[in-house]
N, C-alpha and C positions, 0 to 999 in steps of 0.2 A: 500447557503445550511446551514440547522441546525445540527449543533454539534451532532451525535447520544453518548447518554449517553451510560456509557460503559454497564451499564445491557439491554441496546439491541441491543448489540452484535450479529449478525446470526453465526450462526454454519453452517459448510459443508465447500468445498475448495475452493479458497489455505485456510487451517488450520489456525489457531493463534500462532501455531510451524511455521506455514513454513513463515507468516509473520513476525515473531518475527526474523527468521533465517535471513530477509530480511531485517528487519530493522538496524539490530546488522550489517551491512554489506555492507552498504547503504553509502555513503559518499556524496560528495558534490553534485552528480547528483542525489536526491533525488527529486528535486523541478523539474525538467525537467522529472523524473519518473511522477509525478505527475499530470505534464501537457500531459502525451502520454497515461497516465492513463485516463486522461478529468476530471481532479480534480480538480475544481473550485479556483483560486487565494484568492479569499476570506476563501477558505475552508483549505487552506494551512495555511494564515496568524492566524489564528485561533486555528489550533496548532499548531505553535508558542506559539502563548500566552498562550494558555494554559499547556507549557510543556514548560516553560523558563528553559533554563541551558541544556536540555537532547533532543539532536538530536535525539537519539532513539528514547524516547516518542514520538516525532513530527512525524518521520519515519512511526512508526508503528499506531497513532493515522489516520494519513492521509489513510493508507492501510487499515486500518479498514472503515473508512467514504468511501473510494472505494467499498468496497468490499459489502457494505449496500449499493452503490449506484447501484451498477450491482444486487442486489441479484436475479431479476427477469430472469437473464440471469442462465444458468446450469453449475454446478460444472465447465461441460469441458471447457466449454466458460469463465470463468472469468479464468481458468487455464493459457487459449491460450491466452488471452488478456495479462495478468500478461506476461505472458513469452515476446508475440511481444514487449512489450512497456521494458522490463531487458533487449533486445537484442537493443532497439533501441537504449537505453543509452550507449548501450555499455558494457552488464555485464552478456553476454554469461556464465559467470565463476558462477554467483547467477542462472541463469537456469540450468545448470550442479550439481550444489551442490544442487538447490532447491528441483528441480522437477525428481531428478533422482534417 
């Protein structure tokens, strides 16, 4: 999958608040968030690189290439998807704080 530059960015939800809230919060099960998300390992590895040194960046760059990858799905649906996949990891506590 190709890198989307940050000027296309989609708008609607989860917000770039509440992914931001997610990212900033996000620890080492980020990459297994990822993969329940169906984010491409290539598309992981990629930011990485591009966001050496800031797990956040990586965090929240990945959730953005999500969130453009579903955009054809409805606000509700990439809601409920985001939450299944925080609860699969284990971070019931980021759906509580996120979505509530």
């Amino acid at each position: 999958m190709t890198m989307l530059p940050i000027t296309q960015i989609i708008s609607g939800l989860p917000s770039e608040d509440q992914l931001t809230d997610i990212a900033s919060n996000t620890g080492f099960e980020w990459k297994p968030l990822a993969c329940k998300l169906g984010v491409a390992n290539s598309t992981v590895e990629q930011c990485q690189m591009d966001n050496p040194g800031s797990s956040l960046n990586q965090i929240f760059h990945m959730l953005i290439n999500w969130r453009y990858m579903v955009q054809d799905k409805s606000e509700g649906e990439r809601c409920d998807m985001l939450k299944t996949a925080l609860l699969d990891v284990d971070r019931k506590d980021l759906v509580d704080q996120v979505f509530s």
